[in-house]
C-alpha atoms as a printed R data frame, in Angstrom:
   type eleno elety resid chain resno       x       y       z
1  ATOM     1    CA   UNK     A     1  89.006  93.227 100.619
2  ATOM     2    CA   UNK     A     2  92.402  94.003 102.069
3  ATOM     3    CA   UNK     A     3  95.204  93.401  99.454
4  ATOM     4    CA   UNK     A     4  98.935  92.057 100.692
5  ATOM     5    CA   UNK     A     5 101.885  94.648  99.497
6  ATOM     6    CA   UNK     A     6 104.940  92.696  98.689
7  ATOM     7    CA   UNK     A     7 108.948  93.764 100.250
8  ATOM     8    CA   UNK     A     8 109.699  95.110  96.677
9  ATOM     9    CA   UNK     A     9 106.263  97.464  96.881
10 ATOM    10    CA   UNK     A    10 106.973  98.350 100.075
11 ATOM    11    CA   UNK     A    11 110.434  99.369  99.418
12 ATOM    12    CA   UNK     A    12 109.929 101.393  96.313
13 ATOM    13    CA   UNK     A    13 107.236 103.318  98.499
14 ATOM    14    CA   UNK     A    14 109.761 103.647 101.378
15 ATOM    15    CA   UNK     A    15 112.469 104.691  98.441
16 ATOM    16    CA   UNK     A    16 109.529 107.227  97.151
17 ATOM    17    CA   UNK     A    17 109.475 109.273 100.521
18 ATOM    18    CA   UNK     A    18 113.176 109.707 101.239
19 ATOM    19    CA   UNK     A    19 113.094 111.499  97.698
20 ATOM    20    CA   UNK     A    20 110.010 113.540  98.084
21 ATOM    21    CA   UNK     A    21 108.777 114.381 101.592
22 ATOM    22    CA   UNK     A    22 110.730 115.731 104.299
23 ATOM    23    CA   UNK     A    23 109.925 113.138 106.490
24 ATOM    24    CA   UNK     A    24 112.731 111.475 109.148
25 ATOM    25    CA   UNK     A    25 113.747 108.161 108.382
26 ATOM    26    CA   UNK     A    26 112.426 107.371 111.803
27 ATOM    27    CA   UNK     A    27 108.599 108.543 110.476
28 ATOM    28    CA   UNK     A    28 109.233 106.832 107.060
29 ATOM    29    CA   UNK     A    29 109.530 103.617 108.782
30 ATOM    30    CA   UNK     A    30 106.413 104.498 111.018
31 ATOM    31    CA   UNK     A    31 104.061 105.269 107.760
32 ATOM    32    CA   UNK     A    32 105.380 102.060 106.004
33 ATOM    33    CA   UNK     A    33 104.280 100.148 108.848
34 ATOM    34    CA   UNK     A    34 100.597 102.137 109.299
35 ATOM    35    CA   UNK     A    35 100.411 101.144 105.965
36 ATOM    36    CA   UNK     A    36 101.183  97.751 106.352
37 ATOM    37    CA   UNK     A    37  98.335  97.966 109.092
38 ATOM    38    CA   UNK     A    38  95.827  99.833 107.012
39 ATOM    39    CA   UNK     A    39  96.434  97.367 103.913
40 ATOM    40    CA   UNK     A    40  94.762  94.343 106.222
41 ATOM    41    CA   UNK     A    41  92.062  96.007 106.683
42 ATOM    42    CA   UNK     A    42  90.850  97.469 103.437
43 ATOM    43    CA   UNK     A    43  92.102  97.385  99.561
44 ATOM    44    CA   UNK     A    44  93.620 101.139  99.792
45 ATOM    45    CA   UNK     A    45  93.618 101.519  95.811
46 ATOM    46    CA   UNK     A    46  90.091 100.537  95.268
47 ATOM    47    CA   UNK     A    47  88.554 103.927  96.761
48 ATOM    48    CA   UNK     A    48  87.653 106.501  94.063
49 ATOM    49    CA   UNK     A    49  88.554 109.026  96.325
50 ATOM    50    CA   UNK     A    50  90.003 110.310  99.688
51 ATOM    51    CA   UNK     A    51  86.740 110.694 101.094
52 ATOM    52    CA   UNK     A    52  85.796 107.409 100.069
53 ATOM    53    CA   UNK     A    53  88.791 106.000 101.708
54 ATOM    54    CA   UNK     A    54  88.150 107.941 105.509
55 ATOM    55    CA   UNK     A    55  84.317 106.045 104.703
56 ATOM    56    CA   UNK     A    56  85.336 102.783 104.146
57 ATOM    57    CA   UNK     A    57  87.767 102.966 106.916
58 ATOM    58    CA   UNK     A    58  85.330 103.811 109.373
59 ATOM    59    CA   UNK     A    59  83.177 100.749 108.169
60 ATOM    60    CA   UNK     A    60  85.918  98.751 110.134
61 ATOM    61    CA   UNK     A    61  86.002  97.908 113.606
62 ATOM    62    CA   UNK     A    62  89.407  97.199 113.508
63 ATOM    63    CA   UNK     A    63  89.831 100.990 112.393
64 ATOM    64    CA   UNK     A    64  87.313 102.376 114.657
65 ATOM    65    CA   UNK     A    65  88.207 100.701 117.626
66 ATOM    66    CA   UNK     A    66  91.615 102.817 117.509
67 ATOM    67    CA   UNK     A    67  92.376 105.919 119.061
68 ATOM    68    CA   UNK     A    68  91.591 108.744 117.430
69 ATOM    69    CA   UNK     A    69  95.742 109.466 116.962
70 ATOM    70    CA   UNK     A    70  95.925 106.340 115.717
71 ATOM    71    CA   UNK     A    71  93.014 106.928 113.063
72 ATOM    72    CA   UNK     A    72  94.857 109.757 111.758
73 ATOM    73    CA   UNK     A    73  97.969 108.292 111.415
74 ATOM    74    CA   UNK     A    74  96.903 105.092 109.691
75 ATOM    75    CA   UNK     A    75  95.038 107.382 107.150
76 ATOM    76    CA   UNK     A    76  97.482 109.537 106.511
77 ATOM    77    CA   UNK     A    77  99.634 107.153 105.509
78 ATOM    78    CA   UNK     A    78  97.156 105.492 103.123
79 ATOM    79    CA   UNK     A    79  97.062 108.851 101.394
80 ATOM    80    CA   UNK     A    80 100.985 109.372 100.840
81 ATOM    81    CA   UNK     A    81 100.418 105.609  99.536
82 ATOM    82    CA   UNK     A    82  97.633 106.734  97.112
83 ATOM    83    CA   UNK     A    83  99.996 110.027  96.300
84 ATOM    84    CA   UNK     A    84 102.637 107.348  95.441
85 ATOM    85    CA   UNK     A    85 100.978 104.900  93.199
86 ATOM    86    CA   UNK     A    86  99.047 108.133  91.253
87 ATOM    87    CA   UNK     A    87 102.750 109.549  91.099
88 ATOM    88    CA   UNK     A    88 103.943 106.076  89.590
89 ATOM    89    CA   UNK     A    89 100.932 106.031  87.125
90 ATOM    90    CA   UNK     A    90 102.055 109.922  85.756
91 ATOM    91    CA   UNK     A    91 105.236 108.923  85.334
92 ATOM    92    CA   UNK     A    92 104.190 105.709  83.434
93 ATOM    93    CA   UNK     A    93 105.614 103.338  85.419
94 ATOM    94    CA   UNK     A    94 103.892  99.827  87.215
């Protein structure tokens, strides 16, 4: 089941990558949005694992019927997503 991230989620994630990554604010706004994308199609927490994630995706048509770019884009930012919520959990926060 897909879940729905809310402004303030998707803000604190956006907030996240300016401070770690050395990503442009141009390609920040392009992996909040894949996420956005990815998020309607599956739950992206509820994988145990990367792997997991990449198999579940592919269940999807709406995820296989994309270009292969797009594929990699969409899970790439479900993983800095994951990377942010298991960063969030270290540090103890919600």
């Amino acid at each position: 089941m897909a879940i729905a991230l809310d402004q303030q989620e998707i803000r604190r994630f956006r907030d996240w990558l300016e401070r770690t990554s050395s990503l442009s604010r141009r390609a920040i706004c392009d992996n909040v949005s894949r996420l956005k994308r990815v998020a309607l199609i599956i739950n992206v927490l509820e994988p145990a694992s990367e792997n997991e994630l990449v198999y579940r995706l592919r269940e999807k048509n709406t995820f296989t019927n994309c270009t292969m770019t797009v594929r990699s884009q969409l899970k790439r930012a479900a993983v800095l997503y994951r990377q942010f919520k298991a960063n969030k959990i270290q540090k103890g926060s919600k």
